[in-house]
N, C-alpha and C positions, 0 to 999 in steps of 0.2 A: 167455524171456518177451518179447512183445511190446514193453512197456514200455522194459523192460532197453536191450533192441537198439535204439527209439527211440531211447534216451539217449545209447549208444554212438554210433549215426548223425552223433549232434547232436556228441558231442566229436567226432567224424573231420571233419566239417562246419568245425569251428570251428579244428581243427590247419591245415587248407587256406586257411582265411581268415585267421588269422595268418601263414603264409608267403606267401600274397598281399600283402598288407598291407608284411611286410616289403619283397620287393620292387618294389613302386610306390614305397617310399619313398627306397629305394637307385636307381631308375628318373626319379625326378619332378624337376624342379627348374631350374634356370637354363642348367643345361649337362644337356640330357636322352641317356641313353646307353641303348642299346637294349638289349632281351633278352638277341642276341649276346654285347655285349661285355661282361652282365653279368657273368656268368659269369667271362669272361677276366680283368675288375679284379675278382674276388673269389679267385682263385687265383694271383692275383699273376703270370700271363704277359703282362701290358700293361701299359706305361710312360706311355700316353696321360694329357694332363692329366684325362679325364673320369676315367679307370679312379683316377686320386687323389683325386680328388673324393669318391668313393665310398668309396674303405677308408680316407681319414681324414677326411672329414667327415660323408659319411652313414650309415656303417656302422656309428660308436659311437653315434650320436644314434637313430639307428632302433633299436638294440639297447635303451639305455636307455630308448628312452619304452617300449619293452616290456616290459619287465623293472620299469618306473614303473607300467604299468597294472594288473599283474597282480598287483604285491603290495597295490595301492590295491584293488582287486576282494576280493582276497581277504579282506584285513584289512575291510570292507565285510561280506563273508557272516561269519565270525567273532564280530563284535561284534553284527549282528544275531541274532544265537544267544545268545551273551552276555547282551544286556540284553532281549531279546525282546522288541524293537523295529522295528519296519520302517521306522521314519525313520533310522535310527542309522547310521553313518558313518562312514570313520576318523578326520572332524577334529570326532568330536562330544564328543570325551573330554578335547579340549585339546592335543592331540598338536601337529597341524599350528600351534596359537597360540603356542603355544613355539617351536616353529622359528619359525615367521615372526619375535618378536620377536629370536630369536639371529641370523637373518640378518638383519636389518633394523638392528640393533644394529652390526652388523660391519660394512655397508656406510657406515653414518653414522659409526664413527669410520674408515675410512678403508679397509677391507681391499682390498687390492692384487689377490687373486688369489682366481678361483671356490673353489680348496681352502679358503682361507680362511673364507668364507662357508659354505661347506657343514661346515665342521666346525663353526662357530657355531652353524650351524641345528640339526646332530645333538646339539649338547650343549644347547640350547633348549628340542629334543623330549625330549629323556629327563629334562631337570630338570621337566618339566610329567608327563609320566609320571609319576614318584615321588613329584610333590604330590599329583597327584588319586588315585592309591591309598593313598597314606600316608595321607592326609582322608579318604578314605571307607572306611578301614580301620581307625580310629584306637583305636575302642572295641571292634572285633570283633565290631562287630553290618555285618556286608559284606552291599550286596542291591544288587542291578540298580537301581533307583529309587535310591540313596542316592550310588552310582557315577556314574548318567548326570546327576546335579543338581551334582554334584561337579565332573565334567568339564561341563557346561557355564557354572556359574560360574568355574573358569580358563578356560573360553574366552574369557570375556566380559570376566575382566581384560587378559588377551593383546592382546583386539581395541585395547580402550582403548590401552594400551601402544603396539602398533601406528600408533593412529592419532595420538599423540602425538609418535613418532619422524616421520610424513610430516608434518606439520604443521612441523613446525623443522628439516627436511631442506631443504641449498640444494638450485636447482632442478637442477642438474648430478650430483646424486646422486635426485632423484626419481624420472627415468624408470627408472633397475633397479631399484628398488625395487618399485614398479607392478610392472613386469614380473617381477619373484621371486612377488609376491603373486598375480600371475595365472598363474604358469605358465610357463616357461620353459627348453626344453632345446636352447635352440643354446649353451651355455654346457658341455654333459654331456661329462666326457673319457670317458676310459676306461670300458668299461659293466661290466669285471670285477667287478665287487666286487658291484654290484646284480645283476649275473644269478647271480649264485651266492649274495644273500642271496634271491632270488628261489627258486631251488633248493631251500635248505634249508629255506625256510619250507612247501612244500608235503611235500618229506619229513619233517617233523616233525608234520603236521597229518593228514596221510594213516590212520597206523596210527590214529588216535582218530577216524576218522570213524562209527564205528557209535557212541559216545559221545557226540559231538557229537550224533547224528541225535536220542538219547532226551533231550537236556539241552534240544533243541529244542522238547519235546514238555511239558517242566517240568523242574523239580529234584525235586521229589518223585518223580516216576514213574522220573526217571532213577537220584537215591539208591536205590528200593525195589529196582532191577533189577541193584543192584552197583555204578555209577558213584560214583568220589568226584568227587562234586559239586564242593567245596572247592578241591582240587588242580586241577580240570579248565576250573574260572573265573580261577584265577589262569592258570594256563598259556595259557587262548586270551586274555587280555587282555595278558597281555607278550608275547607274538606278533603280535597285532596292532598293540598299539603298535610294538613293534621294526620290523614292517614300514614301520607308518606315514611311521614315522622315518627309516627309509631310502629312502623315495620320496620322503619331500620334500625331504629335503635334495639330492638329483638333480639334482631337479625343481621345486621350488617349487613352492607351492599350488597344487595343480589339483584342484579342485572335481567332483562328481557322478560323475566314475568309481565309486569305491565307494558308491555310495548306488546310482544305477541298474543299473547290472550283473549284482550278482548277483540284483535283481528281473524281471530279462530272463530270465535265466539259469533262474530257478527255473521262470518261465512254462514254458520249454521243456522241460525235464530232470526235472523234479520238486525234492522237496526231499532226497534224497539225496546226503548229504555226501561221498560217493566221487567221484560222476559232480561233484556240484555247484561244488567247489571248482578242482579244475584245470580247469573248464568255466569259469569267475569268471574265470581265471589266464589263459585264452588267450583270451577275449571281454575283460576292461579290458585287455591288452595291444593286443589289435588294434584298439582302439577308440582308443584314446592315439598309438598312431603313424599311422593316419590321419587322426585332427585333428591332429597334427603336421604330417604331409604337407601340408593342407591350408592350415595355419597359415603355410606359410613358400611357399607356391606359389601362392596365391590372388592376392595384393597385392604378388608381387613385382617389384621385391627387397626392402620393406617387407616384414618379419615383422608376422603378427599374434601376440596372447597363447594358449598353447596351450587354456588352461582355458577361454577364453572358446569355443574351438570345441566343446572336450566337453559344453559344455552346448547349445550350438545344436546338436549332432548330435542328444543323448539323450535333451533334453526332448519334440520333438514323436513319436521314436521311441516314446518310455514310454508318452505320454499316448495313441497309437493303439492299442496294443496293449493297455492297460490297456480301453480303450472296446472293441475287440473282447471282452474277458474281463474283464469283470466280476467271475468270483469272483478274478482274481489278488491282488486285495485280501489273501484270506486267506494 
């Protein structure tokens, strides 16, 4: 099918541009080291200070904002399916407000060490997880509208919280603050653990994509056709959260990956959840680590905040292409 092989195209297209991507980022920077000797510091036959640079500074930070972008993309197509919504988001459910207040929390009494903060945040996101499904699950009458008014009332506490902690934060714990809230991965150790929740979440989501495709379509037509509707809401919303949650605690808040992505994504591919998803997974990956790139290369050696780049990349991208296509809307 024409179409089909389109799609195909577009993921081989986009596997190419995330290993680009990668490498500009492993390439760019204060000490620039060339194609050559990429190579060489990535198989460890060069002792040069650049070839270090690369496999312990840029290597783990480039892996994770990747490994950041694509579960923020995906968790993004997920929940718009979910509540079938096209505004909807991963931090529209209160995910990311909980982390924010667990890392924000942890750096105002005192924490010493990124681990620190980042298990704050995980254990922030998953207590705001189990509020807003515990509340909008409480009576057993569960619906998309009851869920997304649920998660955006803990949002909306989170924020307050938030803004309550930067308000009485002295000024020497301010500025990582900001920067946790906007985004931030020169702080990312090791990227194990995210590229392999990275992994599992696309293997887990895979086998249900013809599922997905009909629950997209409604719950009624997807119940008539065999789908348990029930089981299949809860599982892509504890997926997404779980992802949520493990890209911010990375990473800290970064904004519009999941929202524009996989509205790109659909433009292009269609809305088949085979093609669509790990199409999500390698477009917010390549998208996050070149506004990384660009975030610590632009104003250096002054870092900018990562989030703020993802959004001046993806707003005026969205908004042209949405004006060439008009029906993207739908």
């Amino acid at each position: 099918m024409p179409t089909r092989r389109r799609a195909l195209l577009i993921l081989a297209a986009l596997a190419v541009l995330a290993m680009a991507s990668l490498a500009l980022a492993l390439m760019l920077g204060s000490i620039r080291v060339e194609a050559g000797d990429l190579l060489s510091a990535l198989l460890g036959s060069s002792d040069s200070m650049a070839a270090e640079v690369v496999r312990s500074l840029r290597l783990p930070r480039a892996v994770a904002g990747f490994a950041c972008g694509g579960l923020l993309a995906i968790s993004g197509a997920l929940l718009q399916i979910l509540l079938r919504n096209p505004l909807a988001d991963p931090y529209v459910l209160g995910i990311s407000g909980g982390a924010s207040v667990g890392a924000l929390l942890a750096i105002l009494l005192g924490a010493a060490s990124a681990a620190g903060v980042s298990g704050a945040a995980f254990v922030g996101a998953l207590a705001a997880m189990f509020v807003v499904f515990g509340l909008a699950h409480g009576d057993g009458s569960w619906t998309q509208t009851r869920l997304l008014l649920t998660g955006v009332i803990v949002a909306a506490g989170c924020g307050a919280g938030v803004a309550l902690m930067l308000s009485v934060a002295p000024d020497q714990k301010l500025r990582n603050m900001l920067f946790w809230l906007m985004g931030d991965l020169s702080q990312a150790g090791s990227p194990g653990l995210i590229l392999v929740a990275l992994g599992a979440v696309i293997l887990l989501v895979l086998p249900f994509a013809r599922e997905l495709n009909l629950l997209a379509r409604g719950a009624d037509l997807a119940q008539t056709l065999g789908v348990e509707v029930g089981r299949l809401r809860l599982a892509v919303y504890v997926l997404a959260s779980l992802a949520t949650a493990a890209a911010v605690t990375q990473a800290g808040s970064i904004g519009f990956v999941g929202l524009i992505v996989p509205h790109l994504v659909r433009l292009a591919v269609g809305n088949d959840q085979r093609i669509l998803l790990p199409a999500s997974a390698l477009a917010g990956g390549s998208l996050l680590v070149i506004a990384d790139t660009l975030a610590r290369t632009v104003i250096a050696p002054q870092q900018l905040p990562v989030g703020v780049l993802t959004a001046l990349i993806g707003v005026p991208v969205f908004l042209f292409l949405l004006a060439r296509d008009p029906r993207g809307r739908r």
